[in-house]
C-alpha positions, 0 to 999 in steps of 0.5 A: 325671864322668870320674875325676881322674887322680894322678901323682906325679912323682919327679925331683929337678930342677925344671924336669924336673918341670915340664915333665912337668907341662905336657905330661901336663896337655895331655894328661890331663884332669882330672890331679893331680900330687905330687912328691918330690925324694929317694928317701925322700920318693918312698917315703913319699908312695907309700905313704900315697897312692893314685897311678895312676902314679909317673914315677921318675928313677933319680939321686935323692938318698939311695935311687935310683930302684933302690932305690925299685923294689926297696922297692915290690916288697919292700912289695908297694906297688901304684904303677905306675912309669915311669922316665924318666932321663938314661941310655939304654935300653943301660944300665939299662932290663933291670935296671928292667923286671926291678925292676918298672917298668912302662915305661922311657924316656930323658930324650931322650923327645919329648913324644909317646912320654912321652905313649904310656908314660903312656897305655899304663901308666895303660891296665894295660899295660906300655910296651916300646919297640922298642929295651927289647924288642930288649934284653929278648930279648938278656937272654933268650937271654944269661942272665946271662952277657952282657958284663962291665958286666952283671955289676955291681950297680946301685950299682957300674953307676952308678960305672962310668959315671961314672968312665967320663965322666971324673968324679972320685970325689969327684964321684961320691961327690956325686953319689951322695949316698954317702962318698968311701970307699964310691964308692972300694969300688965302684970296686975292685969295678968294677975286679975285674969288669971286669978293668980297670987304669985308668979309661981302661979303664973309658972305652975299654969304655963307648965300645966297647959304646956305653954313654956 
């Protein structure tokens, strides 16, 4: 009897998880499914369940998707992650890969490729799209003297490209789940890295580098 595959799947939104229900149902029989809708939740059931893969968004209530990678390598947790996000490969599929995700892909996914990153990581292999292995090699030969966003830590990355699409700080401070102070911290710190004066500059700078 072939073995029950198990899923979990860590989104906050539903219609996302249920989607993913229904596409991963169709294609993996017999597979069974949990789900989490904040960090927290996500790293409690990853550590008291045996879990073949964990498909993760990165915006998560409380610890984001970072977060959750880089407590599972810190925990030595065995789970294998996806990470499945609203945000391009551009801006954060480097920094999950080096977290220690096993594969990263957009919300722009068709069921296809969600499909093939699926297959390929239950398979033991890490799934690297073409566009993930083009950057990997630009990290690889730029170290960490790449341009100025990659300067950033994950949190003040997150800000960045927000402000970057017009959202208020307080927006973002929601968003984030995070205080309007803290969010207002990282923007000084974005600003400083990115030499920039206004959040005009902000948005002038992701456009130019084809981050929103």
């Amino acid at each position: 009897m072939k073995k029950e595959t198990r899923i979990l799947i860590a989104d906050d939104h539903a219609t996302i998880r249920t989607g993913l229900k229904h596409i991963l149902t169709s294609a993996f029989s017999p597979v069974s499914f949990g789900e989490a809708i904040t960090g927290s939740e996500t790293l409690r059931k990853i550590s008291g369940g045996d879990w073949d893969l964990v498909i993760l968004d990165i915006n998560m209530p409380g610890k984001d998707g970072l977060e959750v990678l880089t407590e599972i390598k810190e925990n030595d947790y065995s789970a294998r992650v996806l990470i499945l996000s609203m945000y391009t490969e551009d801006q954060f599929s480097v920094r999950c890969i080096k977290a220690g995700a096993f594969g990263y892909l957009s919300k722009n996914a068709d069921d296809k490729q969600i499909v093939e990153a699926v297959q390929t990581i239950l398979n033991g292999r890490k799934y690297i799209s073409p566009d993930v292995a083009q950057l990997l090699s630009i990290e690889l030969v730029q170290g960490h003297e790449g341009q100025p966003h990659e300067s950033l830590s994950d949190r003040e990355l997150q800000t960045f490209l927000k402000i970057a699409v017009g959202k208020s700080v307080t927006k973002v401070a929601d968003e984030l789940n995070l205080s309007v102070s803290t969010v207002n911290t990282y923007r000084s710190r974005v600003f400083k890295k990115m030499n920039a004066k206004s959040n005009a500059d902000l948005t002038r700078y992701a456009m130019d580098n084809k981050l929103i």
